[in-house]
C-alpha positions as CSV (number, residue, x, y, z in Angstrom):
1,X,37.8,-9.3,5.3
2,X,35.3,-7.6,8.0
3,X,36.4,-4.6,9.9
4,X,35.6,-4.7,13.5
5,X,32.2,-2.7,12.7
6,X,31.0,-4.7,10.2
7,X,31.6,-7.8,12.4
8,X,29.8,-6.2,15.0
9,X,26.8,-5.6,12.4
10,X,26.7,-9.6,11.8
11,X,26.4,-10.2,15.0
12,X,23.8,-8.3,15.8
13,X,21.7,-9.3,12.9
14,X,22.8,-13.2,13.2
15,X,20.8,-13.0,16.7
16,X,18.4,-11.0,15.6
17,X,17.1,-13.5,13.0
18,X,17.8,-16.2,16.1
19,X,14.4,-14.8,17.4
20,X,13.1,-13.3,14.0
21,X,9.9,-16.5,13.4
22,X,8.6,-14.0,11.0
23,X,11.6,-13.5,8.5
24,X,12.2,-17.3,9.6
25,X,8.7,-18.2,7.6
26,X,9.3,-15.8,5.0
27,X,12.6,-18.3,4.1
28,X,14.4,-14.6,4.2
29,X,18.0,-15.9,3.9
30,X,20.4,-12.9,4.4
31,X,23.2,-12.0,1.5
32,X,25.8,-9.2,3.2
33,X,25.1,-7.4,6.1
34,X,27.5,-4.0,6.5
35,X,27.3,-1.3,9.4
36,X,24.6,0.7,8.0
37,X,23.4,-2.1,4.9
38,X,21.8,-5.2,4.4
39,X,21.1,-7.2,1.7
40,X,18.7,-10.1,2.1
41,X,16.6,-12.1,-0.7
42,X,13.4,-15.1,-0.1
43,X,11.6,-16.5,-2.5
44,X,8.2,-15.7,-3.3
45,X,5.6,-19.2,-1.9
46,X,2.0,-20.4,-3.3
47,X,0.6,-18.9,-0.3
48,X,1.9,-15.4,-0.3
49,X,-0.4,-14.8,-3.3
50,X,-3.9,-12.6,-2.6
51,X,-6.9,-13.3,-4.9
52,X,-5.6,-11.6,-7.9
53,X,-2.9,-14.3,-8.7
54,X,-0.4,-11.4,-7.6
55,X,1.7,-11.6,-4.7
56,X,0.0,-9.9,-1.6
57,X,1.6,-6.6,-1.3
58,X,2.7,-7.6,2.3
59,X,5.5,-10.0,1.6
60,X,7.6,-7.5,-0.4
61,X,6.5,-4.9,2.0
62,X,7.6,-7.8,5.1
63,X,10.9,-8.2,3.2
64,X,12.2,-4.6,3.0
65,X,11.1,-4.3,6.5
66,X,13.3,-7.1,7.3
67,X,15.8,-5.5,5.9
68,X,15.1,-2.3,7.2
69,X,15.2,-3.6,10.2
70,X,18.8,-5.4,9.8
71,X,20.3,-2.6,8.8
72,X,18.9,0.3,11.6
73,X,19.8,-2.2,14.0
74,X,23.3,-3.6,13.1
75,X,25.3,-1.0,15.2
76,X,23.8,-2.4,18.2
77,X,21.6,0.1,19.0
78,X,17.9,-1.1,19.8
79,X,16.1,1.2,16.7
80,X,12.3,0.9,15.8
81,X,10.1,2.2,12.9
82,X,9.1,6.0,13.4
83,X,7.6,6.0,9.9
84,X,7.7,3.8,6.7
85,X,6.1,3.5,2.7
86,X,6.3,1.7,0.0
87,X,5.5,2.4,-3.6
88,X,5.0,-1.1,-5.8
89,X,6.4,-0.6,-9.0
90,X,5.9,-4.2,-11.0
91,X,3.5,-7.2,-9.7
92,X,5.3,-10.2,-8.3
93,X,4.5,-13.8,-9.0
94,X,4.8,-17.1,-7.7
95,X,8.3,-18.3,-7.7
96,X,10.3,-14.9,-8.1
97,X,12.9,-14.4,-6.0
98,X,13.6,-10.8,-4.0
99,X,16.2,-9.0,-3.2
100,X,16.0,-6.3,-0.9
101,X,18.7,-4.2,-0.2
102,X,18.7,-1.3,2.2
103,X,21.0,1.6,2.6
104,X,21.3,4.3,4.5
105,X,20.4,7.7,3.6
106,X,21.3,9.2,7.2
107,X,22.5,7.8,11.0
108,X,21.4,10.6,13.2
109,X,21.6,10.5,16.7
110,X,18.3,9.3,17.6
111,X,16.9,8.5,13.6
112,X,17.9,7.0,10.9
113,X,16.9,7.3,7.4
114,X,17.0,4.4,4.6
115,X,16.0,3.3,1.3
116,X,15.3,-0.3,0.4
117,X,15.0,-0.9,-3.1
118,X,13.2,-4.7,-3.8
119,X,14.1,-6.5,-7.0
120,X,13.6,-9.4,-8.9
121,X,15.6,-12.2,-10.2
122,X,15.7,-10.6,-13.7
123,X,17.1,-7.4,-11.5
124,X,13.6,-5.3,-12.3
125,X,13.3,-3.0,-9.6
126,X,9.5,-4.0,-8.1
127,X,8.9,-2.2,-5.3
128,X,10.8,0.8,-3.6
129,X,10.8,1.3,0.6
130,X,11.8,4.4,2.9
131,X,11.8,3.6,6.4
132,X,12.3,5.9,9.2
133,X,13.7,4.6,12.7
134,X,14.2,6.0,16.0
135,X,17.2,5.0,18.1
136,X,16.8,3.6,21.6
137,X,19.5,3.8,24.6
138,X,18.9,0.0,24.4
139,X,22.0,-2.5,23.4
140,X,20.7,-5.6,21.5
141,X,23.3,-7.8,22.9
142,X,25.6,-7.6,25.5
């Protein structure tokens, strides 16, 4: 059973994804969302592959920001990227599915800090994200 925070966190990241066209293409379908946490997986198209036969380093990239996103967000409080990297640790093919799942490392008063970790469906850790948000004074619903 949700506690009144973490009901609040689905909320916010239900209407987020309402208006979200871009995790909407990816197929990004979202697993557990917690104040703080998300946990979302897509699987990996035909056309999210560059000219190497690997997938373009932008969709797992997309995804943790996704989840980045969800999880900076969730308490309500308009936050935006400040600062964010990624370091690719395994190539990713045509019909793998990814997980991301980001947690956070600190909720200051106008940053955040989080780690997204991106793995595939054999759990092999492919890619690893920080993110660094700044808080707004801005609500994301009313």
């Amino acid at each position: 059973m949700l506690n009144d925070k973490d009901k609040l966190a689905n909320s916010v990241v239900s209407h987020m994804m309402e208006n979200d066209y871009f995790s909407q293409w990816l197929g990004i379908e979202v697993l557990e969302i917690k104040e703080g946490y998300s946990r979302i997986k897509m699987a990996v198209r035909k056309e999210m592959v560059n000219g190497f036969g690997i997938v373009h380093g932008g969709i797992p990239f997309s995804l943790a920001d996704s989840a980045f996103a969800f999880a900076c967000n969730n308490r309500n409080i308009l936050s935006v990227a400040l600062d964010t990297s990624i370091n690719f640790i395994k190539p990713v093919h045509v019909g793998d599915v990814l997980t991301a799942e980001a947690k956070e490392l600190h909720n200051g008063k106008s940053t955040g800090l989080y780690q997204i970790n991106i793995t595939n469906q054999k759990d092999h850790l492919v890619a690893q994200f920080k993110g660094l948000c700044f808080r707004t004074d801005k609500q994301l619903i009313k």
